[in-house]
Structures are given as structure tokens and as C-alpha cells.
Residue frames as a rotation matrix with the C-alpha (Angstrom) as fourth column:
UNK 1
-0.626 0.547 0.556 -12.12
-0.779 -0.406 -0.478 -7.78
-0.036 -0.732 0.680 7.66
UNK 2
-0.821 0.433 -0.372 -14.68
0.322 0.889 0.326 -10.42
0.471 0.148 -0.869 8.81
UNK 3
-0.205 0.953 0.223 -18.25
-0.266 -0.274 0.924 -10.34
0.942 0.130 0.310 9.63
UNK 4
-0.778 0.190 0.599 -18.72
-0.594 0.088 -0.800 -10.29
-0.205 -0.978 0.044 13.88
UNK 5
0.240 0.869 -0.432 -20.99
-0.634 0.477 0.608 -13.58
0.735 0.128 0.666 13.97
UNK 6
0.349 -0.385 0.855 -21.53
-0.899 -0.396 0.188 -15.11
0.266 -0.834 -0.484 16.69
UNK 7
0.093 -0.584 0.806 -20.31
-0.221 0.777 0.589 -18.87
-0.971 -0.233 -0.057 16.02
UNK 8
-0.770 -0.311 -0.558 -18.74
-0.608 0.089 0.789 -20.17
-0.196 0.946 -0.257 13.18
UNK 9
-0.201 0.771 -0.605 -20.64
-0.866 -0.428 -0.259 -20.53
-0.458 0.472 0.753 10.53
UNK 10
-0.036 0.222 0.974 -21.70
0.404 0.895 -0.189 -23.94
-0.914 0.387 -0.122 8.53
UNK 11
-0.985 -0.025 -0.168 -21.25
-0.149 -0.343 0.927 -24.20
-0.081 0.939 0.334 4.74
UNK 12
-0.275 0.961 0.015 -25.50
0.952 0.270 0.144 -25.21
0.134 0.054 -0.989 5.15
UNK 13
0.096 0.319 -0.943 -25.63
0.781 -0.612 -0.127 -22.20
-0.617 -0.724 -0.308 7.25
UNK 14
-0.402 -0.794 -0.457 -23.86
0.099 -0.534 0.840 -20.08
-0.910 0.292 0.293 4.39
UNK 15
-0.790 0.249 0.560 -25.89
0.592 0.550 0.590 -21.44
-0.161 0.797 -0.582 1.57
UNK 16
-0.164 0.686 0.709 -28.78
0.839 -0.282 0.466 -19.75
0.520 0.671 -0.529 2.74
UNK 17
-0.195 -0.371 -0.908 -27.10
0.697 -0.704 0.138 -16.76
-0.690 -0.606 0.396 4.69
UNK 18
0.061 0.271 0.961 -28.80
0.609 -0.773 0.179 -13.11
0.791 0.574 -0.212 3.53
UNK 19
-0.824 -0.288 -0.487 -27.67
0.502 -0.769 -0.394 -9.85
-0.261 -0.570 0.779 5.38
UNK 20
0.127 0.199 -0.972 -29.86
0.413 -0.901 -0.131 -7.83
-0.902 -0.385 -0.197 3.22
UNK 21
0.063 -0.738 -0.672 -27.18
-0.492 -0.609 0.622 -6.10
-0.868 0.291 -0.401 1.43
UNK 22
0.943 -0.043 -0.330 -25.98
-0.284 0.411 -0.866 -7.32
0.173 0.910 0.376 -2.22
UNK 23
0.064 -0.974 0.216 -22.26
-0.990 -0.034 0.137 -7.81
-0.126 -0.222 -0.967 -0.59
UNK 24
0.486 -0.519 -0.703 -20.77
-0.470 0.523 -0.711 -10.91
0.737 0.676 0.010 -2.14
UNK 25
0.597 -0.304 0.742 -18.70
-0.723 0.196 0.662 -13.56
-0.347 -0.932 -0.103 0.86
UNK 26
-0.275 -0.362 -0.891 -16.36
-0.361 0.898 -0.254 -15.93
0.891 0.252 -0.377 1.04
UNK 27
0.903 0.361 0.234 -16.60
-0.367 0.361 0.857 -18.21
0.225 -0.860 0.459 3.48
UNK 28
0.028 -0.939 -0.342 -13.32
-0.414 0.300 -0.859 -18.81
0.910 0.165 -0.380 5.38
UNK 29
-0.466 -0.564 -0.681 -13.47
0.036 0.757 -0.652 -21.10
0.884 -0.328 -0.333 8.40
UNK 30
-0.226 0.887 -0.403 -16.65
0.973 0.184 -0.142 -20.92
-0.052 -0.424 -0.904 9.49
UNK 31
0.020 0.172 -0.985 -16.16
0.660 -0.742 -0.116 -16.75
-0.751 -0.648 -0.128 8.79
UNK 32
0.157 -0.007 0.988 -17.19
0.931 0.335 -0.145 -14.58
-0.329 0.942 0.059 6.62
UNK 33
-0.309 -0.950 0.050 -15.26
0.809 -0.234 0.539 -12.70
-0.501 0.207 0.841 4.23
UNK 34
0.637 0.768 -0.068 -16.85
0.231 -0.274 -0.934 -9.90
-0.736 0.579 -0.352 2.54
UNK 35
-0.157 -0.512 0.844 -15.58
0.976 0.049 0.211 -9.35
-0.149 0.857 0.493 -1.23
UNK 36
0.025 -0.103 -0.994 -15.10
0.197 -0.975 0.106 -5.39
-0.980 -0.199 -0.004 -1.35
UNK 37
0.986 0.098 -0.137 -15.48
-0.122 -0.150 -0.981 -3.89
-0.116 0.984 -0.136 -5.08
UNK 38
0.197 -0.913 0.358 -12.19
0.939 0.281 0.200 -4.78
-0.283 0.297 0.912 -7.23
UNK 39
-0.263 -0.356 -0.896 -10.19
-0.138 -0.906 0.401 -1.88
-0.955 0.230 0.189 -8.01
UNK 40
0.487 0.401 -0.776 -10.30
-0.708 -0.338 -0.620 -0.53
-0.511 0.851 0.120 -11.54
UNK 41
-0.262 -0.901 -0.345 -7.06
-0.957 0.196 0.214 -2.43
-0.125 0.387 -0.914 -12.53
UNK 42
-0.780 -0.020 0.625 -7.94
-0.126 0.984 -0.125 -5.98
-0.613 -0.176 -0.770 -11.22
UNK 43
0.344 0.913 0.218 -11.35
0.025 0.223 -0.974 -5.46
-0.939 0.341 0.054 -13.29
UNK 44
0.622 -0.299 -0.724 -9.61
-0.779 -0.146 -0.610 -4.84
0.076 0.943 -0.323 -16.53
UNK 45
-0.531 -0.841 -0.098 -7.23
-0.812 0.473 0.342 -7.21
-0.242 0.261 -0.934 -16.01
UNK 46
-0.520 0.523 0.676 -10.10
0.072 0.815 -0.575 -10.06
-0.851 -0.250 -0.461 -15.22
UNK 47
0.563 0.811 -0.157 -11.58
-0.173 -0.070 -0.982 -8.92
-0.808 0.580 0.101 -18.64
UNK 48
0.133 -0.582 -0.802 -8.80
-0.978 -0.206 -0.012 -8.48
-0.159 0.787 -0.597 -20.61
UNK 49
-0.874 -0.430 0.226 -8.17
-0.458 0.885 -0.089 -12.32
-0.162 -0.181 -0.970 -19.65
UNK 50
-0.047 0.917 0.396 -11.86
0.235 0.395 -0.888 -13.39
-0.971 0.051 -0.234 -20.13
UNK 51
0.686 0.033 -0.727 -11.70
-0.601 -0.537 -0.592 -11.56
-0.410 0.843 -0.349 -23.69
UNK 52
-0.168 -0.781 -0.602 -8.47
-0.984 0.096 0.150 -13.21
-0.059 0.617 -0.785 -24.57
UNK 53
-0.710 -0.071 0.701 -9.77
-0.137 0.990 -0.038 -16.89
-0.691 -0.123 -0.712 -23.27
UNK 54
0.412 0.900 -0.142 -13.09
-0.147 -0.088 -0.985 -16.27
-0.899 0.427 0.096 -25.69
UNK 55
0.462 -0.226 -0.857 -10.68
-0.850 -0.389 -0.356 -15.08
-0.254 0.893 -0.372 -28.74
UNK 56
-0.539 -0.677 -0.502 -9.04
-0.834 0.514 0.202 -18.43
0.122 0.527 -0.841 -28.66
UNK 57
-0.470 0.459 -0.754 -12.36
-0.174 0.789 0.589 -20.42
0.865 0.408 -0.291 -28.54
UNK 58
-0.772 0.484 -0.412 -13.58
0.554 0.193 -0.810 -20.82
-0.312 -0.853 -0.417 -25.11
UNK 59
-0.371 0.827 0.423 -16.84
0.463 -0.230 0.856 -20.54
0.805 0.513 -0.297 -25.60
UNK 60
-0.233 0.497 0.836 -19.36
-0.639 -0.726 0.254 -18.15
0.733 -0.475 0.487 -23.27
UNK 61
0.751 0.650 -0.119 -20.94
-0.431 0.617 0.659 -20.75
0.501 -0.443 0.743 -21.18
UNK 62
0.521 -0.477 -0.708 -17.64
0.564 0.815 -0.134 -21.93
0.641 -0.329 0.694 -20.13
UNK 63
-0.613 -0.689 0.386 -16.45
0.481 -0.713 -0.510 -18.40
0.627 -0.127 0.769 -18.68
UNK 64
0.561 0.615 -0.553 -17.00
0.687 0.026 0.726 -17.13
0.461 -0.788 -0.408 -15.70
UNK 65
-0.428 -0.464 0.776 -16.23
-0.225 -0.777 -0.588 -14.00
0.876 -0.426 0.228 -13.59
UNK 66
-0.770 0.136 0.623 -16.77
-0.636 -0.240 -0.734 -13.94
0.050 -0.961 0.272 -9.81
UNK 67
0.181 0.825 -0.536 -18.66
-0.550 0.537 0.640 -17.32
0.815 0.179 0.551 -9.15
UNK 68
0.156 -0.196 0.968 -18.43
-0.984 0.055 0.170 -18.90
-0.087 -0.979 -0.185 -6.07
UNK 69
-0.080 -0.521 -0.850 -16.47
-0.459 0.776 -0.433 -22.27
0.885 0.356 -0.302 -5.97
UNK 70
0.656 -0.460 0.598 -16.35
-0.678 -0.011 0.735 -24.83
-0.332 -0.888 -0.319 -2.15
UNK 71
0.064 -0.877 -0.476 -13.44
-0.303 0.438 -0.847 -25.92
0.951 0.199 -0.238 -1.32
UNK 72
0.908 0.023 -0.419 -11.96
0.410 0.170 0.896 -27.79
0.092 -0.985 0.145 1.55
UNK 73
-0.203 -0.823 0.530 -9.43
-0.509 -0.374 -0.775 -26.32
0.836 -0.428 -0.343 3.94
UNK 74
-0.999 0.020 0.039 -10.25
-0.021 0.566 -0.824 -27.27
-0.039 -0.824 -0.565 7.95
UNK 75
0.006 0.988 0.151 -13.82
0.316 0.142 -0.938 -27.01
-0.949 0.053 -0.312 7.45
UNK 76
-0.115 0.090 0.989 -15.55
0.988 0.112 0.105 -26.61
-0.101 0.990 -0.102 3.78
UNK 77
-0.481 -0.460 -0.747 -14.89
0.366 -0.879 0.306 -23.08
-0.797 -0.127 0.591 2.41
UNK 78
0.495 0.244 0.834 -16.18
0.860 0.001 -0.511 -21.18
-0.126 0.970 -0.210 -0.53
UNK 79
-0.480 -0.698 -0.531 -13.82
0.437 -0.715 0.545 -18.73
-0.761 0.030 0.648 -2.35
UNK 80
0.829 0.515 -0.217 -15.05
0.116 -0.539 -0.835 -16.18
-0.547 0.667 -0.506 -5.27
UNK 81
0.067 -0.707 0.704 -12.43
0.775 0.481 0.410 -16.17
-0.628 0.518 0.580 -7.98
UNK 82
-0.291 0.053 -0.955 -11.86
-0.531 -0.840 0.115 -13.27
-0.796 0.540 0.272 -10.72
UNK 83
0.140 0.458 -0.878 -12.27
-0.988 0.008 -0.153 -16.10
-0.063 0.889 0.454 -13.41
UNK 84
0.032 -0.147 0.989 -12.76
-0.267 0.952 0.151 -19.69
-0.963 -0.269 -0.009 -14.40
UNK 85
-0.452 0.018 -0.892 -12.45
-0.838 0.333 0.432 -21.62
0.305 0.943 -0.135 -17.42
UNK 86
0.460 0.353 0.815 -15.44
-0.506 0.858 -0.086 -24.71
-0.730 -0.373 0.573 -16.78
UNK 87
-0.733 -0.198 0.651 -15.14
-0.216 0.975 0.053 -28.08
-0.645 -0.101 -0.757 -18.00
UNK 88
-0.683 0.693 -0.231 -17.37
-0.397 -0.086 0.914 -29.05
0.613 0.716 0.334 -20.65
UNK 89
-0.426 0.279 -0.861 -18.57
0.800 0.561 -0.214 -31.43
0.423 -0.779 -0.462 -17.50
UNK 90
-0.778 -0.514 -0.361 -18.57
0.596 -0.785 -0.168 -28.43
-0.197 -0.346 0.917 -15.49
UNK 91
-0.912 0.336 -0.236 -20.41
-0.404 -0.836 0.372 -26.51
-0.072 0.434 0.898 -17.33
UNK 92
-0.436 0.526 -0.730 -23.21
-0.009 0.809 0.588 -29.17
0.900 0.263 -0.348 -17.81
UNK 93
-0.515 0.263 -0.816 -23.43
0.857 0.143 -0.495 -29.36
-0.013 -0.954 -0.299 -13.90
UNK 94
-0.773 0.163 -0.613 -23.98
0.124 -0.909 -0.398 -25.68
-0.622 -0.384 0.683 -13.77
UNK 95
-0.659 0.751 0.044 -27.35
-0.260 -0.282 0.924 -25.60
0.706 0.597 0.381 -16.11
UNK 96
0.645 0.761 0.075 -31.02
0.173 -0.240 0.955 -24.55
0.745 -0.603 -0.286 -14.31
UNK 97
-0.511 -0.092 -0.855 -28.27
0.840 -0.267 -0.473 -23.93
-0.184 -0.959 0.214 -10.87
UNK 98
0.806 0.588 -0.064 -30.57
0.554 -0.714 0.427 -21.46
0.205 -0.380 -0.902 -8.91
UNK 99
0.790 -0.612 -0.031 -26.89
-0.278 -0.404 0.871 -19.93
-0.546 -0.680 -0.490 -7.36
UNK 100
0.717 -0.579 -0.389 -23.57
-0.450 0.042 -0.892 -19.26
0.533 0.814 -0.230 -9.47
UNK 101
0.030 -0.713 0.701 -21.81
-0.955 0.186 0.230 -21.64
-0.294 -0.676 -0.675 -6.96
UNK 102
0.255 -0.272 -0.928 -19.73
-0.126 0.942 -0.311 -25.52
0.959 0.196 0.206 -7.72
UNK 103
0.415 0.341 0.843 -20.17
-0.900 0.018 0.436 -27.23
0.133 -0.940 0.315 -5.21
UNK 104
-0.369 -0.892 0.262 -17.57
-0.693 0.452 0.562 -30.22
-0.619 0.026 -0.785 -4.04
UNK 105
-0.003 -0.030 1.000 -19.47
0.212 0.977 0.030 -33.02
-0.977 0.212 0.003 -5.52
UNK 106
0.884 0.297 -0.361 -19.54
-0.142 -0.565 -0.813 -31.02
-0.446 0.770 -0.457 -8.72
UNK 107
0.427 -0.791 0.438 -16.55
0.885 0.465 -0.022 -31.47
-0.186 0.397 0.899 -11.34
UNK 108
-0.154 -0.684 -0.713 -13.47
0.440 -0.693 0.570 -28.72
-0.885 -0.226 0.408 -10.94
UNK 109
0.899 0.180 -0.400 -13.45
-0.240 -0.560 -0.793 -25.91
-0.366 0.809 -0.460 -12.93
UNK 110
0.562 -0.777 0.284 -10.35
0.638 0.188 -0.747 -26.75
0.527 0.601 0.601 -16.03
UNK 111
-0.481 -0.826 0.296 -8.65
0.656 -0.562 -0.504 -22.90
0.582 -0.048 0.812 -14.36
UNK 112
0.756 0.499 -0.423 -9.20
0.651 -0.642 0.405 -20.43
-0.069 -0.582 -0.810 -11.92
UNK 113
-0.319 -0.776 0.544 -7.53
0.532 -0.622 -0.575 -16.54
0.784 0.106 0.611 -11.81
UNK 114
0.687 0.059 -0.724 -7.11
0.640 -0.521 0.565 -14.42
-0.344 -0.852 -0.395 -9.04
UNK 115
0.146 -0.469 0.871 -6.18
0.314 -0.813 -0.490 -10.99
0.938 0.345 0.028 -9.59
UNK 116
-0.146 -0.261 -0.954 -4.47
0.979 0.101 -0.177 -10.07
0.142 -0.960 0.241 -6.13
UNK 117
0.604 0.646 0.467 -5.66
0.293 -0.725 0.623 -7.32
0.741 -0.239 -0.627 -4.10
UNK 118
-0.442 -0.777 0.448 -3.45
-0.274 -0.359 -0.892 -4.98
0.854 -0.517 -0.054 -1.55
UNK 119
-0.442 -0.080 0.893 -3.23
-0.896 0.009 -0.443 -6.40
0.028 -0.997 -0.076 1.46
UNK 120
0.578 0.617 0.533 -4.52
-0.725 0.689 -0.011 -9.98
-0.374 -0.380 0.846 0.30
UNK 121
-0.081 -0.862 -0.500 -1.35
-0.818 0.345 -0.461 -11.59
0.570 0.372 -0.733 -1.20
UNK 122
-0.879 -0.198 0.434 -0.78
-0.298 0.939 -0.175 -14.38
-0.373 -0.283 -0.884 1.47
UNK 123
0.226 0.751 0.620 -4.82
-0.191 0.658 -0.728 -15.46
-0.955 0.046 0.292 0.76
UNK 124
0.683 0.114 -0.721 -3.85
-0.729 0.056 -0.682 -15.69
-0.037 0.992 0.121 -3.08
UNK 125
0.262 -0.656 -0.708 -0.63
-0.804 0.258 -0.536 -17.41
0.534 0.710 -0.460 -2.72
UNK 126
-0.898 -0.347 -0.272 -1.01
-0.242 0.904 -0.354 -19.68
0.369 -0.251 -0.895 0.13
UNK 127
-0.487 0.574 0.658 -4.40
-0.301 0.597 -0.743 -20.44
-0.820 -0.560 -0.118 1.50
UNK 128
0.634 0.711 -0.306 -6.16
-0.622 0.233 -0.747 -20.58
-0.460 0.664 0.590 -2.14
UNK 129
-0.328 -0.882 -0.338 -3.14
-0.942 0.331 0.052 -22.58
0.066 0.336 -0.940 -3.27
UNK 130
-0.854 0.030 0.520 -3.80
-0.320 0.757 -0.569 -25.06
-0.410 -0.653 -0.637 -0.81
UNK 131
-0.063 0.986 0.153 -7.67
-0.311 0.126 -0.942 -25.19
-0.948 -0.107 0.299 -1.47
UNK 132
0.274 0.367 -0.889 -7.34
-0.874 -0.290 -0.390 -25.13
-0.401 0.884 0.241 -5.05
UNK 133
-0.457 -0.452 -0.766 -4.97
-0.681 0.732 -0.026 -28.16
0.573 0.510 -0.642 -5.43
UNK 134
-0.694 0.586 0.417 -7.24
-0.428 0.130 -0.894 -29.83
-0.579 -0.800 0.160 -2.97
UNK 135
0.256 0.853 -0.455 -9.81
-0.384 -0.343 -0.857 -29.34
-0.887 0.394 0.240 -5.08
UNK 136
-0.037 -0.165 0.986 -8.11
0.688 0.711 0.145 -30.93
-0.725 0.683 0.088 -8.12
UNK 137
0.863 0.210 -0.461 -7.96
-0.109 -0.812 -0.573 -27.38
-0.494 0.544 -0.678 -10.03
UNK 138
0.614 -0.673 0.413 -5.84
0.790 0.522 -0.322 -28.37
0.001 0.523 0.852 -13.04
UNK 139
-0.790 -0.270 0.550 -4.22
0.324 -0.946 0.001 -24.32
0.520 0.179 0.835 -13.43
UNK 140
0.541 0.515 -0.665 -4.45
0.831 -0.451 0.326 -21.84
-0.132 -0.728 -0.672 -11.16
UNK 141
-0.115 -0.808 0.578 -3.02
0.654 -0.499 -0.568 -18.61
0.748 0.312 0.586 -12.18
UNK 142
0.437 0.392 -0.810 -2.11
0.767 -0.633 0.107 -15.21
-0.470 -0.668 -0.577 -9.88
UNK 143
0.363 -0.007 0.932 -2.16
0.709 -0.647 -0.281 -12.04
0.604 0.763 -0.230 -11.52
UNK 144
0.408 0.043 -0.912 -0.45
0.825 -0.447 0.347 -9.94
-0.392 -0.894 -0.217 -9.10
UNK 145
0.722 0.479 0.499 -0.14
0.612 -0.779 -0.138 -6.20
0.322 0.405 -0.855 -10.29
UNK 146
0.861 -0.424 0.281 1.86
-0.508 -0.690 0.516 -4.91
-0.025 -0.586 -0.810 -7.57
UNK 147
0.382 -0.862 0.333 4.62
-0.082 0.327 0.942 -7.17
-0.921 -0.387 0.054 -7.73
UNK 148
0.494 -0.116 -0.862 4.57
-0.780 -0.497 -0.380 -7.38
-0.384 0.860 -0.336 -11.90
UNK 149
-0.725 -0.673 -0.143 4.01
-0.688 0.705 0.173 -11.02
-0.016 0.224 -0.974 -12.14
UNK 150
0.446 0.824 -0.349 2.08
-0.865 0.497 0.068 -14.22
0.229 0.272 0.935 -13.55
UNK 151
-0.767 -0.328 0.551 2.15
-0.465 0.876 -0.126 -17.37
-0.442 -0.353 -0.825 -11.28
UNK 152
-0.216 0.217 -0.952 1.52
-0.835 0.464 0.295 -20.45
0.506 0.859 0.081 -13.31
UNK 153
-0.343 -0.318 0.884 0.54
-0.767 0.638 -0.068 -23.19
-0.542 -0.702 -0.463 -11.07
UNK 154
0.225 0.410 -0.884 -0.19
-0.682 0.714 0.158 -26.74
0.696 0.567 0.440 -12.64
UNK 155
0.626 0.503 0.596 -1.76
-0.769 0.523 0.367 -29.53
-0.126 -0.688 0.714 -10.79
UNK 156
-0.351 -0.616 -0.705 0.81
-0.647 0.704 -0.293 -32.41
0.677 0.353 -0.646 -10.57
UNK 157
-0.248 0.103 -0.963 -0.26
0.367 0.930 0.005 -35.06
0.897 -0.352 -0.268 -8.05
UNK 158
0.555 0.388 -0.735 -2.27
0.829 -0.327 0.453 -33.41
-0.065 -0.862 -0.503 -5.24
UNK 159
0.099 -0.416 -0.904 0.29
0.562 -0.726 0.396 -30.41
-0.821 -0.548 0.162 -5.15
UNK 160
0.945 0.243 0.219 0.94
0.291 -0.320 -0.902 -27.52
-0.149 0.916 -0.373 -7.85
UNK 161
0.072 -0.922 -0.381 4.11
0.762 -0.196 0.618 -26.80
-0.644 -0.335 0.688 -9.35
UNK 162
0.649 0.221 -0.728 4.66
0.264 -0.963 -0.057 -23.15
-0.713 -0.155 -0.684 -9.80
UNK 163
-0.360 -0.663 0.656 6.25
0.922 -0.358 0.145 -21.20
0.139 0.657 0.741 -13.16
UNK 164
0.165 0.234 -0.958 6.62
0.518 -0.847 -0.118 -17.21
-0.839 -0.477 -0.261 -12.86
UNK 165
-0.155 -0.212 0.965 6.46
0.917 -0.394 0.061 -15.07
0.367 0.894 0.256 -15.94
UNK 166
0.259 -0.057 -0.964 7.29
0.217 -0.969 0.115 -10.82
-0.941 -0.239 -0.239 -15.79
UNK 167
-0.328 -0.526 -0.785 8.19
-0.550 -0.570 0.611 -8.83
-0.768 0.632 -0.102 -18.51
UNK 168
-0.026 0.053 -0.998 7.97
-0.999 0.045 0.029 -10.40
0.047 0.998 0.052 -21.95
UNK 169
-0.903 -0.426 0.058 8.09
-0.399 0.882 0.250 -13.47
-0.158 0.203 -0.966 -21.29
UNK 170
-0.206 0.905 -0.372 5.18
-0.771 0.083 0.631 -15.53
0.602 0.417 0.681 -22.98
UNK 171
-0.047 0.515 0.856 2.94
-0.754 0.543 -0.369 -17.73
-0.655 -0.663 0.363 -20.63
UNK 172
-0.723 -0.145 -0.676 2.52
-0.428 0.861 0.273 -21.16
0.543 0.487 -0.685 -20.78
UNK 173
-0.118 0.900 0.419 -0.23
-0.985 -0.052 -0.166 -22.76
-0.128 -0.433 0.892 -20.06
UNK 174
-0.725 -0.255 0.640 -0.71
-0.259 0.962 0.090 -26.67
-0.638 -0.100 -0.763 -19.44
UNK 175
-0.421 0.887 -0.189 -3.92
0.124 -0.150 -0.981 -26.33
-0.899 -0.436 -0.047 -20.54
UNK 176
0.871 0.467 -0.155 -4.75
0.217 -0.647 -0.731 -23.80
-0.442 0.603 -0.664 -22.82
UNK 177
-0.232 -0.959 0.164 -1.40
0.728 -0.059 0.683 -24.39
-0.645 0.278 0.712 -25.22
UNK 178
0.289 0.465 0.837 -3.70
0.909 -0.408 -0.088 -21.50
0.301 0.786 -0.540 -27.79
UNK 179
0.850 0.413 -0.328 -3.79
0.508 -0.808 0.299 -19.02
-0.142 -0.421 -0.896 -25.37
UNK 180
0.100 -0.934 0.344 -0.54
0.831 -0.112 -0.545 -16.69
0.548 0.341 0.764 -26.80
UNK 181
0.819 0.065 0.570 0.24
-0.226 -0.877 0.425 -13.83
0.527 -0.477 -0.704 -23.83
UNK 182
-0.252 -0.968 -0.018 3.09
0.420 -0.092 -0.903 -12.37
0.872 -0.235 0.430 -22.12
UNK 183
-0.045 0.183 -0.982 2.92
0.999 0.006 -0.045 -11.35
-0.002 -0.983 -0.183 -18.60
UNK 184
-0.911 -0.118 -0.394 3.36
0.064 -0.987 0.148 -7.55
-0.407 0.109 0.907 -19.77
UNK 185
-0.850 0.527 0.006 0.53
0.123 0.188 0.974 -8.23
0.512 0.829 -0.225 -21.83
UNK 186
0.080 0.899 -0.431 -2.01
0.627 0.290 0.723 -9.29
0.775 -0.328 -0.540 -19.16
UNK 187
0.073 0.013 -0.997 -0.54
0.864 -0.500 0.057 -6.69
-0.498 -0.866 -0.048 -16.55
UNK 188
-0.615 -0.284 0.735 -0.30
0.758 -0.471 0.452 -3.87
0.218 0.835 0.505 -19.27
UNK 189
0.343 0.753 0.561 -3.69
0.386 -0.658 0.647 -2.38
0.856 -0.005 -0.517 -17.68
UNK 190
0.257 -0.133 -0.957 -1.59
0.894 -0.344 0.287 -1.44
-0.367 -0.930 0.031 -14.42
């Protein structure tokens, strides 16, 4: 669902866009998206993963739930993620911000996760794809629940190339070689 406005929107316009309401947006081509509460599942999963990046050192300050990231697509977007892993950079930018948002001139977060939501598959696996490698996001995982699978993407030259883990098999991460989890593991709350 999008928000009836009556021309598309500017990312300026967006910046300092209040309904009111505490409802959460993305901004997708000039339209905005509202972010609906995560089921129970996708929240446990987005913790269990935050919990498991902490236990192998990622410090606090570098972890993030639901922050708001732009990206470009045809016009400059902003997406809300389930989780990042910053940059020590990254993180650095993001001290005294008034607003939990990285902004383009800002240095990519190291990972972003999306826990997929019914009925929003294609925006996980192809428009945030797009945006994310864009964007120079080194790893980009999708946690997808309903299908009982963890897409690995890793940033190779401008495009990402994609490893699937189900069942036992243990993730790999480009990244985060510490990080020791099986795809049952991280879907285990379904």
C-alpha cells in the first residue's frame, strides 16, 4: 500500500515529512511506503541475528535494527532494513545524527538484512538488490521464512553474486568469516 499524495514526493520533501502518526516510511519513487509492524517471526529472527552478530564481537554502536538507509534507484529512495552491521567509518558518521538515517554521501553500512514479509518478496529480492549494490553494500542477506532460505549476496564489482543456504547448511559470510550459523539456525524461530 502507498500513501495517496498528491505529487511525488522529494527525498528534501521526505526528510522533513510528519503525518502525525509514529508510522515509519520508505520512500519508493517519489511514494511512500508505510512499514506495517513485523510479524512476531521476522522480529525474532532480526534479534536472534543482532544477538548472534554482538556474540562474535560486533560491538553495540555498530548494530542497528530498523534505521533508515538512501539509496538510488530512478530518483533517491530510502529503505528501512531489519539490520545493519556499520562500518567503524559508518558508525563515526552516525554520532550527534538528529535522525537514525545514512544518507548517500555517508559511508555504506559493512551488511544489511531483510527479513521478508508476505506479499513483499519481489521488493527484497529485486528492487533492494538493485539499490543495495548501487549503494556499494558489501553483504546483503534475505532471510526469507516462507520459502526456508538464506540469500547470501556479496558485492563483486557493482553487481552481487548470490549463495543460498536451507537446512543445515552453515552460512558463509564474506565478511563476517566468525559469524558460525546454519540457515536452520537463523530460521529456527519460524
Amino acid at each position: 500500500m502507498t500513501v495517496a499524495i498528491a505529487k511525488k514526493m522529494t527525498f528534501d520533501e521526505f526528510l522533513s515529512y510528519d503525518d502525525g502518526t509514529d508510522f515509519l516510511y520508505e520512500l519508493e519513487n517519489g511514494e511512500l511506503i508505510p512499514i506495517y509492524a513485523e510479524s512476531d517471526i521476522n522480529h525474532r529472527i532480526a534479534i536472534f541475528l543482532l544477538t548472534s552478530f554482538f556474540n562474535i564481537g560486533i560491538s553495540h554502536n555498530r548494530l542497528r535494527m530498523k534505521t533508515e538507509i538512501a539509496v538510488h534507484s530512478r530518483q533517491v529512495n530510502v529503505r528501512v532494513p531489519d539490520l545493519m552491521v556499520y562500518s567503524e567509518e559508518l558508525a563515526i558518521a552516525m554520532q550527534g545524527a538528529t535522525r537514525s538515517l545514512i544518507l548517500l554521501d555517508m559511508p555504506p553500512p559493512l551488511l544489511v538484512v531483510e527479513v521478508v514479509s508476505p506479499n513483499q518478496a519481489s521488493r527484497d529480492y529485486r528492487y533492494k538488490r538493485t539499490e543495495y549494490a548501487a549503494r556499494g553494500i558489501a553483504e546483503y542477506w534475505i532471510v526469507d521464512a516462507i520459502a526456508q532460505k538464506v540469500t547470501v549476496l556479496e558485492w563483486v564489482e557493482g553487481f552481487y553474486e548470490e549463495k543460498v543456504y536451507e537446512g543445515e547448511q552453515a552460512i558463509a559470510s564474506p565478511i563476517f568469516a566468525d559469524i558460525q550459523l546454519t540457515a536452520a539456525q537463523v530460521l529456527q524461530n519460524c
